[in-house]
Structure formats: C-alpha cells, structure tokens
C-alpha positions as CSV (number, residue, x, y, z in Angstrom):
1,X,0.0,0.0,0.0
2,X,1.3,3.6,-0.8
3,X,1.7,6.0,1.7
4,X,-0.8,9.2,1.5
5,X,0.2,12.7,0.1
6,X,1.7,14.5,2.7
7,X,1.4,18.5,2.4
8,X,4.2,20.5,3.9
9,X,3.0,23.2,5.6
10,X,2.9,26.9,4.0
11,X,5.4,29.6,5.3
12,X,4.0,33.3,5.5
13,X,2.6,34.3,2.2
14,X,3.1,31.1,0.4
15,X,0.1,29.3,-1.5
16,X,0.0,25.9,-3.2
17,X,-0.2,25.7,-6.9
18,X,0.3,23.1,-9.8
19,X,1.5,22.0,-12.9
20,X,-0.7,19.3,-15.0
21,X,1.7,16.9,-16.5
22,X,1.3,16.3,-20.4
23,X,-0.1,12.9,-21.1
24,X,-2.2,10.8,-23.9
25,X,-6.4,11.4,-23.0
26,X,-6.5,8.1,-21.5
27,X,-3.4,8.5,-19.0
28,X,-3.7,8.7,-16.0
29,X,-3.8,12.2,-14.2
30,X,-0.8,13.6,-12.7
31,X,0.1,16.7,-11.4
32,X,3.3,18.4,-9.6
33,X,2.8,20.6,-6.5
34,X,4.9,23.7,-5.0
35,X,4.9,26.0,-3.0
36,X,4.6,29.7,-4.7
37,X,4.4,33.3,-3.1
38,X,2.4,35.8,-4.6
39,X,3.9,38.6,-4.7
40,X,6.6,36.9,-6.8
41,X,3.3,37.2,-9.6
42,X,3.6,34.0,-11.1
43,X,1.3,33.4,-13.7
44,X,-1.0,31.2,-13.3
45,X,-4.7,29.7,-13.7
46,X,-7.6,29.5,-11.1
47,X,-10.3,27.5,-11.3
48,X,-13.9,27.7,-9.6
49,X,-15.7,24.5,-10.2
50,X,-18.9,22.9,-8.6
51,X,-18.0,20.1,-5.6
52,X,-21.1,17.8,-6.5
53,X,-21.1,14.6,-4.7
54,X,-18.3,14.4,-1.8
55,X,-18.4,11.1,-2.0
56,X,-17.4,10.7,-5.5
57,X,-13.9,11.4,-5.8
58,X,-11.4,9.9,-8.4
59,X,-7.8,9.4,-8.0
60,X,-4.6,11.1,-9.4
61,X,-1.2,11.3,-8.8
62,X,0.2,14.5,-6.8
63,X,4.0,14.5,-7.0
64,X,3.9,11.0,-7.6
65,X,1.4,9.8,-4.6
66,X,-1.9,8.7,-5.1
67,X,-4.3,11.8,-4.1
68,X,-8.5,11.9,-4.6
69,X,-10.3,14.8,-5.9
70,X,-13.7,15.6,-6.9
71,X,-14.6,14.1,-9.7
72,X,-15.7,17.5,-11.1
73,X,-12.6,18.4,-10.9
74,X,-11.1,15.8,-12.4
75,X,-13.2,16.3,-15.4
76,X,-12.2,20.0,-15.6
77,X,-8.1,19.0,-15.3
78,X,-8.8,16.4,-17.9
79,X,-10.2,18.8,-20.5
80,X,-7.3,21.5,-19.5
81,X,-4.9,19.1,-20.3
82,X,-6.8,17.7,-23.5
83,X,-6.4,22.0,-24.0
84,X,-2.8,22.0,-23.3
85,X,-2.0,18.9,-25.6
86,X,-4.0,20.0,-28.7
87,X,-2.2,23.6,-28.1
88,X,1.5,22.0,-27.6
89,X,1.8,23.9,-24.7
90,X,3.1,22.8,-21.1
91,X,4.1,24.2,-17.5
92,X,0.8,26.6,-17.0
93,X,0.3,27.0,-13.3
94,X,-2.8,26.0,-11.6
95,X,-4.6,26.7,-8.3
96,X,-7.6,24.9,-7.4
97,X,-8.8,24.5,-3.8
98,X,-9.0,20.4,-3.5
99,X,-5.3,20.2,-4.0
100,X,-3.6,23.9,-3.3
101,X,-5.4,23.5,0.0
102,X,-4.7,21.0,3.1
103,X,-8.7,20.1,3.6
104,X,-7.4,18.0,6.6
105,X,-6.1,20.8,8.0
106,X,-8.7,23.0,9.7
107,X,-6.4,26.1,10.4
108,X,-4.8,26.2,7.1
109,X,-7.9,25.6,4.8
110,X,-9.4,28.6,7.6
111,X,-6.5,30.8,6.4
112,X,-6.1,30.1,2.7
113,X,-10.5,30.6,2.7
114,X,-9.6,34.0,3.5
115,X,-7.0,34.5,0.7
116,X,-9.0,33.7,-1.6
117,X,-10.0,37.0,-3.1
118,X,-6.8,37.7,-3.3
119,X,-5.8,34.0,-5.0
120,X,-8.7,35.0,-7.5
121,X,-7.6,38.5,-7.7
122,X,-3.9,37.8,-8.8
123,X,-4.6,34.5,-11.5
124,X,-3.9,35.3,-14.9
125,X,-7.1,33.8,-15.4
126,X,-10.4,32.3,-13.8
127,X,-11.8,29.7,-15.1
128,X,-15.3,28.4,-13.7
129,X,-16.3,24.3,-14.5
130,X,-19.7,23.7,-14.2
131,X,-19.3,20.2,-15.6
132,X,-19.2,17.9,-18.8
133,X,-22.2,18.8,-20.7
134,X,-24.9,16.6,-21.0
135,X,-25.3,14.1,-23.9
C-alpha cells in the first residue's frame, strides 16, 4: 500500500499551486505541486468549479502519490490538459482548492478561505467548470 500525500506546511505568504503533467487522454492524471508566493506574480490559472457529490472522488497522482479529488474536478483537469496537448503547450500554473489547499487541515484551509480574493484576484485567469455537458 502507498503512503498518503503529505502536504508540507505553508510559510507566510506562500500558497499551493500546480502543474498538469502532459499525457495521452487516456493516462492517468498527474500533477506536480509547490509552493509559490504571490507577490513573486507568477502566472498562473484559477479554477472555480462545482463540488457535486463528496463522496465521488477519483484518483490522481500529486507529485507521484496517489491523491482523490472531486470528480468535477477531475473532469475540468482532464479537459485543460486535453487544451494543453491539442495547443502543444506545457508548464501553466494552476490553483484549485481540493489540491492547493490542506482540507485535513482546519487552520490552514481557515487561512487560505480567506485569501482567496486575493488568489482569485492575482490569477492570470479564472476559469469556472460547471461540468461535462450533458449528452
């Protein structure tokens, strides 16, 4: 059995945010976390998306550990990396609560709830997923 994904803890004005590693449409999801500060104005990409059912989660790799996220947001990483492949493109930074954000941890998802404006406020772009379409 492999061991969980361990977050290590944010220092001052440091937020989580990720990388979705190229792949074929049928790979497997994998993604590479790190810590960024701000007001070092990276660019990168938030996304809003809708939670749906906590209890359906799917699994993807975060720095090389098995990690579950909503499946909504699975479905929204799948098409930005379908996005990225068709485009050739690679290395676009993401933020998106489920991983950026410890849930376990009470006082750091209390913290980075509040910084959210300013996470919104400083992406490149915001990009809200309100789900595959229907067929």
């Amino acid at each position: 059995m492999t061991a969980p994904f361990v977050y290590q803890p944010l220092a001052g004005s440091e937020t989580r945010l990720f990388s979705i590693e190229p792949g074929k449409v049928d790979d497997p999801l994998r993604v590479q976390l790190r810590h960024i500060r701000l007001e070092t104005t990276p660019t990168y990409h938030a996304l809003s998306y809708v939670w749906g059912d906590s209890n359906d989660k799917v699994q993807i790799s975060v720095n090389d550990v098995p990690f579950s996220i909503p499946r909504n947001l699975y479905n929204a990483l799948g098409q930005l990396r379908e996005i990225l492949i068709a485009k050739k493109e690679e290395g676009f930074l993401f933020w998106a609560d489920s991983i950026s954000i410890n849930q376990q941890d009470e006082a750091e998802k209390s913290r980075e709830v509040l910084r959210m404006g300013e996470i919104y406020q400083s992406a490149y772009q915001v990009t809200g997923w309100l789900g595959m379409a229907e067929d």
